[in-house]
N, C-alpha and C positions, 0 to 999 in steps of 0.2 A: 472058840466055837468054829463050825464049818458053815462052807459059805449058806450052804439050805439052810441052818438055824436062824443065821444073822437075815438073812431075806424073808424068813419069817416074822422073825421078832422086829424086825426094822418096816415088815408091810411092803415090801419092793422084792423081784424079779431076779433072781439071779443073772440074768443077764444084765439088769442095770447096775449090781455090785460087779459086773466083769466088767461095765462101761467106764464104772468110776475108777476100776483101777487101772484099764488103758489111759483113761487121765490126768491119772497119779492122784488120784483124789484120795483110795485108800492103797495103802499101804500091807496088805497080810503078810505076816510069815507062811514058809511053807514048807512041809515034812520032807523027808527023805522022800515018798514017792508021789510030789510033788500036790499034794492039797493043799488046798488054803486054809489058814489060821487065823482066824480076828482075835480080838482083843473085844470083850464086855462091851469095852467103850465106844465100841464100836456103829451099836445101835446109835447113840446119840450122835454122831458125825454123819453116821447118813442121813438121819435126819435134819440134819444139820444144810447137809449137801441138797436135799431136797428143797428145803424152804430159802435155800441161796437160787437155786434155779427157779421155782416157782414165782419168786421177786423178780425173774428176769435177769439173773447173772449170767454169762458165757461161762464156760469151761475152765474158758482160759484164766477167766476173773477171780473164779472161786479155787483156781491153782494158787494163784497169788494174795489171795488171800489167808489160805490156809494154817501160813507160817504164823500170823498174827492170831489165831483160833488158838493156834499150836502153844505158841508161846505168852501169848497176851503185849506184845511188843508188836510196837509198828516203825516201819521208817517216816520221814517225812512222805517220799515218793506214796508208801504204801497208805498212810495217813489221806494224803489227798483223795487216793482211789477212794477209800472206805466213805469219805466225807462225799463225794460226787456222787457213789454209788446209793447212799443214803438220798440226797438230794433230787435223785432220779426218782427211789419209791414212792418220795414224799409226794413227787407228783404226779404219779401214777394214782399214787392214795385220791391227791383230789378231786384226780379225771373220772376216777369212777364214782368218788361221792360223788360228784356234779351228773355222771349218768344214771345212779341211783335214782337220786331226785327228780328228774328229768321221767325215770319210770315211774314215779311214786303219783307224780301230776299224772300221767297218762291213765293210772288204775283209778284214780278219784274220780277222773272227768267220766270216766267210763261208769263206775260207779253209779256216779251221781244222774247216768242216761238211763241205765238196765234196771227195768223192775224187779226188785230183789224178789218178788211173792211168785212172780213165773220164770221157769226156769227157760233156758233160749232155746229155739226151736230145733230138733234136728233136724236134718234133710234125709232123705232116705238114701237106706242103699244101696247103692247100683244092683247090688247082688239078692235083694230082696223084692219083690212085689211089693207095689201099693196099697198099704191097707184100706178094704173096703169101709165106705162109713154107711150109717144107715140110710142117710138120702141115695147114696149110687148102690141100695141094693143090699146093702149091709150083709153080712152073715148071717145066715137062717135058724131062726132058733125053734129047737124042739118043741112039738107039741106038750104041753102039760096037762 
């Protein structure tokens, strides 16, 4: 497939499949008059690629990694990375459960202040007039 298919089907930018492959991240073949060629599999590797950076991986990390995607083998060296890199998420994972929570208390308390039956006041718009009410005058209603 060419690279507009796979940016399609993969949900990303043709320029970030040209970012990943300055990073050797993918790999195309490419024709005599120089297009790019993926491979099917291709979708699932950027995605791939995406949810390693979305985790917080460098570039460089998800370079070195790769090999172990590639081949299901790791070295020890590569091992460690993989096991540190996990150990980082893990506590990203709980920083944000603990900021979750932390939101979760803030909407209760709130909750538990605001009259569910009236809705909160708006302020007016700078770009609007003040609506008259009947005491200042109100709006004049037709004779009937």
């Amino acid at each position: 497939m060419r690279i507009g298919e796979l940016a399609a089907q993969a949900g990303v930018s043709v320029r970030a499949l040209r970012y990943y492959e300055e990073q050797h991240l993918l790999h195309p073949a490419r024709s005599a008059s120089g297009q790019r060629h993926y491979p099917e599999s291709a979708v699932d590797r950027v995605h791939l690629i995406q949810q390693l950076y979305a985790a917080g991986l460098s570039s460089r990390t998800i370079v070195q990694l790769m090999p172990c995607v590639d081949t299901g083998e790791a070295t020890p060296a590569m091992l460690e990375l993989l096991l540190a890199e996990r150990d980082r998420i893990e506590r990203q994972m709980g920083e944000l459960a603990e900021a979750r929570d932390r939101l979760d208390t803030v909407i209760a308390s709130t909750e538990v202040r605001t009259c569910v039956h009236q809705p909160p006041r708006r302020q007016p718009s700078r770009h609007q007039p003040p609506r008259l009410t009947a005491a200042a005058g109100g709006p004049r209603r037709r004779p009937s």
